[in-house]
SEROLUM-914690 format. One record per residue: x, y, z of N, C-alpha, C, CB in turn; residue number from 1; residue in one letter; chain. Coordinates in steps of 0.001 Angstrom, whole numbers. Each point is the difference from the previous one (the first is absolute). Glycine has a CB too. Layout:
<sites>
((X, Y, Z), (X, Y, Z), (X, Y, Z), (X, Y, Z), NUM, A, A)
...
</sites>
This chain:
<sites>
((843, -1164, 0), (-843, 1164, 0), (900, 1242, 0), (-1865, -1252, 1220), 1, X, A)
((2235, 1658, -2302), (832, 1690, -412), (-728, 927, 558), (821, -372, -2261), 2, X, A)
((-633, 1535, 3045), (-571, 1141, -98), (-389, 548, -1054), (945, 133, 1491), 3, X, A)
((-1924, 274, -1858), (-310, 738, -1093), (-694, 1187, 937), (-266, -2020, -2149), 4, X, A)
((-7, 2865, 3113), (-427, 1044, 541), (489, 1049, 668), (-1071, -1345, -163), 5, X, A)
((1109, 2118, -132), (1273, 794, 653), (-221, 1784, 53), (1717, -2174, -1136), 6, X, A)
((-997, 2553, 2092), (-576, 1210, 135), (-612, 918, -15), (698, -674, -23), 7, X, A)
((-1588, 1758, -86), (-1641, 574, -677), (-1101, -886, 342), (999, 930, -2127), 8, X, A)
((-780, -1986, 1233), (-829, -896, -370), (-264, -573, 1828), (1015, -567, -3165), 9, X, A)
((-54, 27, 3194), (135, -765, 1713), (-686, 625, 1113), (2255, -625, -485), 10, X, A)
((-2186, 1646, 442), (-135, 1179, 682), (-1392, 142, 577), (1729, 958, -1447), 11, X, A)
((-2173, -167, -120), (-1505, -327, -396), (-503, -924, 307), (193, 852, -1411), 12, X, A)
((75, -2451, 954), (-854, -1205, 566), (-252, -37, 1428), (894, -1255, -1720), 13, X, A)
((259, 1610, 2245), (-414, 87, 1717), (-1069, 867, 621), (2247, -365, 173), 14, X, A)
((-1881, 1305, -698), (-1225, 1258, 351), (-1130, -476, 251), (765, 1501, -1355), 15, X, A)
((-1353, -1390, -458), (-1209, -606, -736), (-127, -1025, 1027), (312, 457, -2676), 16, X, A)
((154, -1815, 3214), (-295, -943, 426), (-17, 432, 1452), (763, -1446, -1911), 17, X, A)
((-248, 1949, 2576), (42, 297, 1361), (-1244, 1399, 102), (3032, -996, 367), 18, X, A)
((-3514, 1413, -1255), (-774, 682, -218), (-1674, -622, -34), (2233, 1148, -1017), 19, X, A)
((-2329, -1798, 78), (-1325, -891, -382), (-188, -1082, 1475), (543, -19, -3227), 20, X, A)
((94, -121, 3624), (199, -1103, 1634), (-450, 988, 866), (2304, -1618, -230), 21, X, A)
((-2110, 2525, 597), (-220, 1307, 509), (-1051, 86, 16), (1509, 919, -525), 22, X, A)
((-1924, -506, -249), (-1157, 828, -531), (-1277, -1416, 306), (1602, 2050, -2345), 23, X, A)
((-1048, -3237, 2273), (-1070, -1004, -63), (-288, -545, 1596), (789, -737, -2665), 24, X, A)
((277, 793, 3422), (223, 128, 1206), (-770, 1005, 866), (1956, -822, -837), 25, X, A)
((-2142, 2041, 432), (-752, 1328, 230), (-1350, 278, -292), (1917, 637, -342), 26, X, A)
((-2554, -1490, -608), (-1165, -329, -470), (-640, 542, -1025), (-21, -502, 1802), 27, X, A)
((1305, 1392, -2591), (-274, 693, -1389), (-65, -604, -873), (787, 1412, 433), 28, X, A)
((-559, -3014, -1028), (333, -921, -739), (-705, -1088, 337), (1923, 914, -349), 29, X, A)
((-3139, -1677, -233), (-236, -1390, 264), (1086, -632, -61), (-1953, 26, -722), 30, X, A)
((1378, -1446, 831), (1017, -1184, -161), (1102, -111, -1220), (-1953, -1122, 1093), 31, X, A)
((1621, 1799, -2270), (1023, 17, -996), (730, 437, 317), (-801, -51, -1308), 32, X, A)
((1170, 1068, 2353), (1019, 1034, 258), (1619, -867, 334), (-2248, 1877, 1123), 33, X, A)
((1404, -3118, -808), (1610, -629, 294), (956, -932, -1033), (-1098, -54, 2283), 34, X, A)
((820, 964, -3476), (341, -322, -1021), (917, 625, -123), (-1613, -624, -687), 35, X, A)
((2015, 1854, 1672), (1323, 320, 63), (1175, -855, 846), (-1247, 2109, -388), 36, X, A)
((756, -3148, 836), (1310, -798, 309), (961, -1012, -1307), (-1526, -64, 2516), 37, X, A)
((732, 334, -3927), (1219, -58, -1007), (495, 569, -426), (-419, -921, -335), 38, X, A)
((477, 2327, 374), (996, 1565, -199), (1216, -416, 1018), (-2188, 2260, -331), 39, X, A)
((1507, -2686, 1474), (766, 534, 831), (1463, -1438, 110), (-2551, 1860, 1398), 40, X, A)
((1918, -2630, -1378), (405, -1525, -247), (1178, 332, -885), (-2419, -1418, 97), 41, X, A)
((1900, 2121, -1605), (1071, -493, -774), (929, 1429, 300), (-1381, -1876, -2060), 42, X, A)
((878, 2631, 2144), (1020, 1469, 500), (976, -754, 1226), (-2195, 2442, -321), 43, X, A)
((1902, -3413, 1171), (1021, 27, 1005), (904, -931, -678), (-1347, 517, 2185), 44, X, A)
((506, -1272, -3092), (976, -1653, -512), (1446, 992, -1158), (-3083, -2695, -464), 45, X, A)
((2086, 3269, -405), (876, 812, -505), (-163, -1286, -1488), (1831, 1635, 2585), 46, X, A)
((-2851, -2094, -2716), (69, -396, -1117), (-1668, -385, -240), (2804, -725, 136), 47, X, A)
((-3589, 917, -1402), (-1217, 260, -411), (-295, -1472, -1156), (291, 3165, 460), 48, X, A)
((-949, -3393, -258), (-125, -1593, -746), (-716, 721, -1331), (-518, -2231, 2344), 49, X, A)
((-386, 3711, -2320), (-544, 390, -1083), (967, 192, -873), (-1721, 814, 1011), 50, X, A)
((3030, -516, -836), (863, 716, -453), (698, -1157, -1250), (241, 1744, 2541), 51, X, A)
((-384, -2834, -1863), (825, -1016, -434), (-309, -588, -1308), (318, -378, 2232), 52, X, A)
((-1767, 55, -2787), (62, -644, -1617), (122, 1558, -689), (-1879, -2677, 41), 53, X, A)
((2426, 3706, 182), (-132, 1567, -594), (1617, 476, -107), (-2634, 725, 1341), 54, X, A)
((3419, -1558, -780), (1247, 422, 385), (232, 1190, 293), (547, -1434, -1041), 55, X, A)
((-1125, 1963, 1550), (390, 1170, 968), (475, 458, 1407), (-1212, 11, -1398), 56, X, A)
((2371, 1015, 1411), (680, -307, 1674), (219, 1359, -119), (1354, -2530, 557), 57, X, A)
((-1853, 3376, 686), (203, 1058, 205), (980, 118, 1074), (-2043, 427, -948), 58, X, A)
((2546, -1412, 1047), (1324, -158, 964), (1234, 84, -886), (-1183, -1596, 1735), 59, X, A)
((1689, 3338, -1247), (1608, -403, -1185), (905, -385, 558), (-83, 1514, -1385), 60, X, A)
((678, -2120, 2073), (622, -777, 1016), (140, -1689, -944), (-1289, 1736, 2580), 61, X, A)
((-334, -1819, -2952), (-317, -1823, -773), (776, 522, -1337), (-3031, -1244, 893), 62, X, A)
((2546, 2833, -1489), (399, -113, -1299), (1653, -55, -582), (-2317, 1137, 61), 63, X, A)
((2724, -631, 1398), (1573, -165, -254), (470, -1115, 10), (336, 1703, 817), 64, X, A)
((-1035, -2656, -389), (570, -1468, 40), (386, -429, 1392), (911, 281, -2310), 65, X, A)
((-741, 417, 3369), (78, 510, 1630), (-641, -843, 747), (8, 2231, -377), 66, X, A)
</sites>
């Protein structure tokens, strides 16, 4: 499993995900709301399974070969 997620991007997923948990926790969000625990999941893993049949890595760290 390569990183493909990386900085901005990483960042953001946490938010968004620590955000939507929040908010669903607080009672602004039905039950979907905890659909932010896969932002947040892959923001901490640092690698996105969407990313993967697309070959895309916003991690330049992966693109250097690193």
């Amino acid at each position: 499993m390569t990183k493909n997620v990386g900085g901005i991007d990483k960042i953001l997923r946490i938010v968004v995900g620590l955000a939507l948990i929040g908010a669903t926790l607080a009672g602004y969000l039905p039950v979907w709301g905890w659909i932010g625990v896969v932002p947040l999941a892959t923001g901490i893993l640092g690698w996105c399974p969407a990313y993967v049949p697309f070959g895309l890595k916003t991690c330049k760290t992966c693109e250097a070969g690193k």
